[in-house]
N, C-alpha and C positions, 0 to 999 in steps of 0.2 A: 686246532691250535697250531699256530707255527711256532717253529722252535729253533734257534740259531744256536749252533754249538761251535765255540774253539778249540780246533785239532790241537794234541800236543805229538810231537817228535814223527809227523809226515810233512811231505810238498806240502799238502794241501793244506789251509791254513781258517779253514770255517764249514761246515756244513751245515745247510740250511735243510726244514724238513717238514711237515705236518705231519700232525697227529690227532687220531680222532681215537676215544679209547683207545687198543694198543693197535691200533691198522696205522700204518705211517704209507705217506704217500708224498711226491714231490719231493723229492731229495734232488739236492744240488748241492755240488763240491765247490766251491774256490779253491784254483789252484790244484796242483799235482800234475798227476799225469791225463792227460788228455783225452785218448782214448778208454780206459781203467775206468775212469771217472763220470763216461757216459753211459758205459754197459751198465755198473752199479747199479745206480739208478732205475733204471728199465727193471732190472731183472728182481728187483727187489720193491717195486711199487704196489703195493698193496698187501707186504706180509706184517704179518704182526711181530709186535715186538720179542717175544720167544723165539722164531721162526730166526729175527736177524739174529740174536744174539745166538745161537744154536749155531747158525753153520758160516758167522764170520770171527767171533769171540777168540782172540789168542793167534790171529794170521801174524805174520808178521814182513818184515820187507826190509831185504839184503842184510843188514847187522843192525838196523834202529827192533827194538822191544815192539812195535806197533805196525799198522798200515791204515791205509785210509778204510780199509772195510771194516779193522777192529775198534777204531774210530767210530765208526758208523755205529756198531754197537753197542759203545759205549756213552754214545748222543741217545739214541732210541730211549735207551734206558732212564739216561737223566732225563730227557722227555717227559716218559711215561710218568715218571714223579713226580716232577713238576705240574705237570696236568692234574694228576689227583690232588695235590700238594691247593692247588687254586682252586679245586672244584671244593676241598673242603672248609675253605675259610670262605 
């Protein structure tokens, strides 16, 4: 399932994602930083959604509360909801 989530208080300004059960794959940032935003990606394509929120949950970047990887986290997550959320109706 693809999943489009809006960033609140980073650059970046939307993550896009799939999700198959909690395996997420293809993530793409709009927006932010540049380079940041293509390592992400790679390095996290194919973990499950435990996996991201475990070792990105609570980063944060220069004085904003968030970053785009706790972001990411916090998509995953709504993701994985939403997916169950439509598999049971």
């Amino acid at each position: 399932m693809e999943y489009i989530y809006k960033t609140k208080n980073t650059c970046s300004t939307e993550i896009k994602l799939d999700i198959n059960g909690d395996v997420v794959t293809n993530v793409v940032f709009t927006g932010g930083c540049n380079g940041n935003l293509k390592a992400i990606p790679i390095l996290v394509d194919g973990w499950t959604v435990d996996e991201i929120e475990s070792k990105l949950t609570g980063i944060t970047c220069g004085r904003r509360p968030t970053s785009c990887g706790d972001q990411l986290a916090k998509a995953v997550r709504e993701a994985y909801e939403a997916q169950k959320a439509a598999q049971g109706a």
